[in-house]
VOTI-391427 format. One record per residue (C-alpha): residue in three letters; chain; x, y negated, z negated. Coordinates in steps of 0.1 Angstrom, whole numbers, padded with zeros to 4 digits. Example, Ala and Ser with C-alpha at 12.3 -4.5 7.8 and 13.67 -1.06 7.14 Angstrom:
{residuo->ALA	cadena->A	px->0123	py->0045	pz->-0078}
{residuo->SER	cadena->A	px->0137	py->0011	pz->-0071}
//
This chain:
{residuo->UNK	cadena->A	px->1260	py->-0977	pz->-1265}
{residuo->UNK	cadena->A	px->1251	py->-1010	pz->-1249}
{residuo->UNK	cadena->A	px->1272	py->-1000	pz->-1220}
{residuo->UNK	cadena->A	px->1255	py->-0972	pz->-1213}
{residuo->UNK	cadena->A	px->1221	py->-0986	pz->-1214}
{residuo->UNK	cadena->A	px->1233	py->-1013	pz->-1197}
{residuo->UNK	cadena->A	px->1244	py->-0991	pz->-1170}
{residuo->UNK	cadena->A	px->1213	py->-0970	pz->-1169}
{residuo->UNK	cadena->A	px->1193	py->-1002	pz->-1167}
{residuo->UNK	cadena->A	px->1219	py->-1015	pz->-1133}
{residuo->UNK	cadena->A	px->1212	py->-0980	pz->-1117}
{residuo->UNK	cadena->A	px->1176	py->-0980	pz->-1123}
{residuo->UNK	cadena->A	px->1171	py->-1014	pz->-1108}
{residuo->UNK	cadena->A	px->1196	py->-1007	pz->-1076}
{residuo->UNK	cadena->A	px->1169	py->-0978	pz->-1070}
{residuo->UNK	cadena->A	px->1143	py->-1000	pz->-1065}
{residuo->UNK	cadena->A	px->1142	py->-1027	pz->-1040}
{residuo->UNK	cadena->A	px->1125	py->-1063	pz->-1046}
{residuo->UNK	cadena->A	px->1119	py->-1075	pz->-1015}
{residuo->UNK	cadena->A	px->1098	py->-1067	pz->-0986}
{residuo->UNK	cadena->A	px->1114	py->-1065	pz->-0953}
{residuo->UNK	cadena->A	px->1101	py->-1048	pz->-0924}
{residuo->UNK	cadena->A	px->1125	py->-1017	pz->-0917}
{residuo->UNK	cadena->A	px->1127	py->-1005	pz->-0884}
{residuo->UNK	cadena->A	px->1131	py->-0965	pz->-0888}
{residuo->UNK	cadena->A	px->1130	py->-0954	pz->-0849}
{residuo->UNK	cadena->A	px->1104	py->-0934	pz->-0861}
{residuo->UNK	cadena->A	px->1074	py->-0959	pz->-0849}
{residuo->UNK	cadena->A	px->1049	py->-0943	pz->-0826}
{residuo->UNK	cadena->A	px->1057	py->-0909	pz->-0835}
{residuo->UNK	cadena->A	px->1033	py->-0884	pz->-0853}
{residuo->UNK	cadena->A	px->1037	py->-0875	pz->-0884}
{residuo->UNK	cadena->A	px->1054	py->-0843	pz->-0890}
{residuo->UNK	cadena->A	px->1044	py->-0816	pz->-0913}
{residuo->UNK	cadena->A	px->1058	py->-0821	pz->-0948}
{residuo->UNK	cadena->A	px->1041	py->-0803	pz->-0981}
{residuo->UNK	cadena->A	px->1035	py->-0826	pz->-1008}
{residuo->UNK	cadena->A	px->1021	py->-0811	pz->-1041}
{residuo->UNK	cadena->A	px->0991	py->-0824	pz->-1063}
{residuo->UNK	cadena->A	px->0987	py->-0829	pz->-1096}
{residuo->UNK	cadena->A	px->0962	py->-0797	pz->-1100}
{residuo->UNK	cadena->A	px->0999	py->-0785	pz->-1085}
{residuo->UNK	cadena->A	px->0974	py->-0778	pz->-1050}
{residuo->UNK	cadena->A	px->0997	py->-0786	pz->-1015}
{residuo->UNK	cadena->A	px->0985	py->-0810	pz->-0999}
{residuo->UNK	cadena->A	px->1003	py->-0807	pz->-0958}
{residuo->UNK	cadena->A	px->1002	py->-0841	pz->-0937}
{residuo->UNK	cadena->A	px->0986	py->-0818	pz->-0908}
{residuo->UNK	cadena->A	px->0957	py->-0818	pz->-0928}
{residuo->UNK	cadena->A	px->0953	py->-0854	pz->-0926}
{residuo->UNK	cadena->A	px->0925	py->-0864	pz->-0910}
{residuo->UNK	cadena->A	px->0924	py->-0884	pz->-0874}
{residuo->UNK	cadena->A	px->0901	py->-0916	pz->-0871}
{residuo->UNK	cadena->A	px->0911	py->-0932	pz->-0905}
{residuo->UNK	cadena->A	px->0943	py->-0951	pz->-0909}
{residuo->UNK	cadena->A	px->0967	py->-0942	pz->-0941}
{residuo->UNK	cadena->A	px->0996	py->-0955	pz->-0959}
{residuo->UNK	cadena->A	px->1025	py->-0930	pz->-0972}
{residuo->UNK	cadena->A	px->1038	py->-0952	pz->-1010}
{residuo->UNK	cadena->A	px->1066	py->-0939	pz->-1023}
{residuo->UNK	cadena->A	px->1075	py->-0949	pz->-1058}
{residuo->UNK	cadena->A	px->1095	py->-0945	pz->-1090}
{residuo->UNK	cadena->A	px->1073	py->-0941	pz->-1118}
{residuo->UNK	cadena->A	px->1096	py->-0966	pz->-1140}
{residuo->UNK	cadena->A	px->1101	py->-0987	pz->-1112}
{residuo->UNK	cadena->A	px->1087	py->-1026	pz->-1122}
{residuo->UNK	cadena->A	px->1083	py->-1033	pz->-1084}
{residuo->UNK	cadena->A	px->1064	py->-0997	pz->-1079}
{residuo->UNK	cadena->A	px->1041	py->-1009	pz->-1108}
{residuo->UNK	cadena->A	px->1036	py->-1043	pz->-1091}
{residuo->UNK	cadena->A	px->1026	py->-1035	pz->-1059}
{residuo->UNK	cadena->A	px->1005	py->-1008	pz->-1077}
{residuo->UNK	cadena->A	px->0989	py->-1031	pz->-1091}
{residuo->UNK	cadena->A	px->0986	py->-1056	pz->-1060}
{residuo->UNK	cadena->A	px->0966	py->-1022	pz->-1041}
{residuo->UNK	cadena->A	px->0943	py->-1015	pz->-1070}
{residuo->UNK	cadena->A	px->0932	py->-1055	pz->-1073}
{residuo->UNK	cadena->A	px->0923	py->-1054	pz->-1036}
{residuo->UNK	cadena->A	px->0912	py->-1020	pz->-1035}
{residuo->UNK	cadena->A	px->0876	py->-1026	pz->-1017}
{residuo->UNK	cadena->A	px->0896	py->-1041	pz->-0990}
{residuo->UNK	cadena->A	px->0917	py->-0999	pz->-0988}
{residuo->UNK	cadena->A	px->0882	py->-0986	pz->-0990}
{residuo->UNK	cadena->A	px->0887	py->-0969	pz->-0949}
{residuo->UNK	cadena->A	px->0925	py->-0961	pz->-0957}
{residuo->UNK	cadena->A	px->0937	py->-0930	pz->-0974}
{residuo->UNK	cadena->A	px->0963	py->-0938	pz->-0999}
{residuo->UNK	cadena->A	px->0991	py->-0914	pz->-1005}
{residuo->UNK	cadena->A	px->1011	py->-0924	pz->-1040}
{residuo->UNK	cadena->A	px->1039	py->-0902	pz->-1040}
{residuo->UNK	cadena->A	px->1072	py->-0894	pz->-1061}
{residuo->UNK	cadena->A	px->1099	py->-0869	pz->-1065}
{residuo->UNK	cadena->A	px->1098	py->-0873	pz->-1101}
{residuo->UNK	cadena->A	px->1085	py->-0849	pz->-1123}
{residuo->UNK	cadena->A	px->1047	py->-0840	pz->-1124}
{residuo->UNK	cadena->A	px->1047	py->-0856	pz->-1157}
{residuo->UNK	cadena->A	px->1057	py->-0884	pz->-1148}
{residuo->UNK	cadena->A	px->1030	py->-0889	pz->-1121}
{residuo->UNK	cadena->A	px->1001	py->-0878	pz->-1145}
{residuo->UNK	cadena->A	px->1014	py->-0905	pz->-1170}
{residuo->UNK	cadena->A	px->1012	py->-0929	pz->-1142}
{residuo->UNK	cadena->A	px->0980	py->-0922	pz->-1130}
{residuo->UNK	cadena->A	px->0971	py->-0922	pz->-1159}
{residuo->UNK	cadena->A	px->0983	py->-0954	pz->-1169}
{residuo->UNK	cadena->A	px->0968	py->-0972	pz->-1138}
{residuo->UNK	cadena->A	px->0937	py->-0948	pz->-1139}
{residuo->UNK	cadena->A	px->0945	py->-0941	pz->-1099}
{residuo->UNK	cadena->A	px->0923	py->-0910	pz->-1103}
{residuo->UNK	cadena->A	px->0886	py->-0934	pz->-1103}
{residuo->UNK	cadena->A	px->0895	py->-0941	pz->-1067}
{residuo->UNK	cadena->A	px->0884	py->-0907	pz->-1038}
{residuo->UNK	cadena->A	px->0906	py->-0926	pz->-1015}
{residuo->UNK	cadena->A	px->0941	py->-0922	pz->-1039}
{residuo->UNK	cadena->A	px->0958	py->-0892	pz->-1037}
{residuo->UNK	cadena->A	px->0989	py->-0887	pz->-1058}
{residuo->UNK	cadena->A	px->1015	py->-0863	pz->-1051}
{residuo->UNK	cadena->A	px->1052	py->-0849	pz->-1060}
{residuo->UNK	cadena->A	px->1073	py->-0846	pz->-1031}
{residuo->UNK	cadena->A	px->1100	py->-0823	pz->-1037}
{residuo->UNK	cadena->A	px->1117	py->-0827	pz->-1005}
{residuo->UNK	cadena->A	px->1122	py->-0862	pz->-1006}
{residuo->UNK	cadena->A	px->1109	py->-0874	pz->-0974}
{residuo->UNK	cadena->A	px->1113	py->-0908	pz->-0979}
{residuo->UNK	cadena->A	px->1155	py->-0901	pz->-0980}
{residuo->UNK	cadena->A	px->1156	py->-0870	pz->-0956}
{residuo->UNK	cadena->A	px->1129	py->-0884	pz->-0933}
{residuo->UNK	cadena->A	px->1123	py->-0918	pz->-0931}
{residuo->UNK	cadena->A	px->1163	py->-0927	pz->-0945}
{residuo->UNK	cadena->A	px->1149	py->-0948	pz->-0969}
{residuo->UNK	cadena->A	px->1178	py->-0965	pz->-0994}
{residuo->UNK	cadena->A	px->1149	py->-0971	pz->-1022}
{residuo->UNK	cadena->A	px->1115	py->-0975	pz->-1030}
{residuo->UNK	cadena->A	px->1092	py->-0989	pz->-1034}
{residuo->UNK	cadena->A	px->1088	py->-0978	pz->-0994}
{residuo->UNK	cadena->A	px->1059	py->-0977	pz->-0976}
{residuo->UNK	cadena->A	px->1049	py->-0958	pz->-0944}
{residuo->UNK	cadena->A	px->1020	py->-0975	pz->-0927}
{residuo->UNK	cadena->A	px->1004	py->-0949	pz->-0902}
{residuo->UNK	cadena->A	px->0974	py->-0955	pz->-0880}
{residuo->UNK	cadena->A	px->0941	py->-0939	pz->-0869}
{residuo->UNK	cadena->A	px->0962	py->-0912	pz->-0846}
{residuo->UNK	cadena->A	px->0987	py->-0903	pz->-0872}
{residuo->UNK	cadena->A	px->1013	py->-0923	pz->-0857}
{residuo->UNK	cadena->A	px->1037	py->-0945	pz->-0880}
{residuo->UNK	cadena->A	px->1029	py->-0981	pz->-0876}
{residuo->UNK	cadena->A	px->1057	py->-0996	pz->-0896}
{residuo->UNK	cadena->A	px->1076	py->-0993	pz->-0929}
{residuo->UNK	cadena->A	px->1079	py->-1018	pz->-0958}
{residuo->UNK	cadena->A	px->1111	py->-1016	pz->-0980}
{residuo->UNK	cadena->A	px->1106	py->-1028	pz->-1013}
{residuo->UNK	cadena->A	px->1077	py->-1045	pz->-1032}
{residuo->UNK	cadena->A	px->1047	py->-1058	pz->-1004}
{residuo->UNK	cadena->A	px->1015	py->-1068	pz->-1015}
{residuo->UNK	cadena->A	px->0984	py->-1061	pz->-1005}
{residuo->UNK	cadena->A	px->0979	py->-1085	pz->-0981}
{residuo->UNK	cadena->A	px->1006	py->-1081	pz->-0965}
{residuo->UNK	cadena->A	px->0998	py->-1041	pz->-0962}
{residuo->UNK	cadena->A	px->0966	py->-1044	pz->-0948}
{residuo->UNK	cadena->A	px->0977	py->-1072	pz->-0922}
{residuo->UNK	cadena->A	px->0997	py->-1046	pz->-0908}
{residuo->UNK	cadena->A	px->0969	py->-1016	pz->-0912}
{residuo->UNK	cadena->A	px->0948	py->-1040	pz->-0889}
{residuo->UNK	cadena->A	px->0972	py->-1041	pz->-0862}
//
């Protein structure tokens, strides 16, 4: 028994990345393509109906992941700083999963959050991204900016938002 919650523990934390290095995708200073995410209200929610003029960020995450949960936390604390930026918190785990976690961070006070199940994956199929917590930083013209791999904080985010 301790080896396989030992093991589940090991796989878990592979999955999620602690640092925060810059990842160069070859995918800077192209629009975002059309992907379907889907709400919690289960409504879709298609990245062509992002708006132009107002920067956003793409935050893929694991609900159960610690470093998620910490850079979470690191956005919500400087939240009035986000207040122009849309913020897209978005999983492929289940939709129960998400409520809990919006839930547990109360995400749903803030217009500018939007969470969102992404079946797809884009963060593996699109972006190649080895783990989360990954961020895709995209600016006014819905072109991607630059991607963070693993936990960032705040600071760090908006830094590159003001670019």
């Amino acid at each position: 028994m301790k080896k396989i919650v030992l093991g589940t523990f090991i796989i878990f934390t592979l999955s999620c990345n602690w640092s925060s290095p810059k990842m160069m995708t070859g995918l800077e200073g192209k629009k975002i393509p059309e992907f379907n995410f889907y709400r919690i209200d289960s409504s879709i929610l298609n990245t062509k109906d992002i708006s132009l003029g107002k920067p956003f960020l793409l935050f893929y995450l694991q609900p159960w992941c610690p470093y998620c949960q910490a850079e979470t936390k690191s956005i919500l604390k400087n939240i009035k700083s986000f207040e122009n930026i849309n913020l897209y918190f978005i999983t492929r785990s289940q939709s129960k999963l998400l409520k809990e976690y919006c839930d547990k961070f109360e995400l749903s006070k803030f217009s500018n959050v939007i969470a969102c199940n992404d079946p797809t994956s884009t963060e593996k199929t699109y972006f190649n991204a080895p783990g989360v917590p990954f961020v895709a930083i995209y600016g006014k013209d819905k072109r991607l900016v630059q991607v963070l791999l693993g936990e960032s904080d705040a600071t760090q985010i908006l830094d590159l938002m003001n670019k």
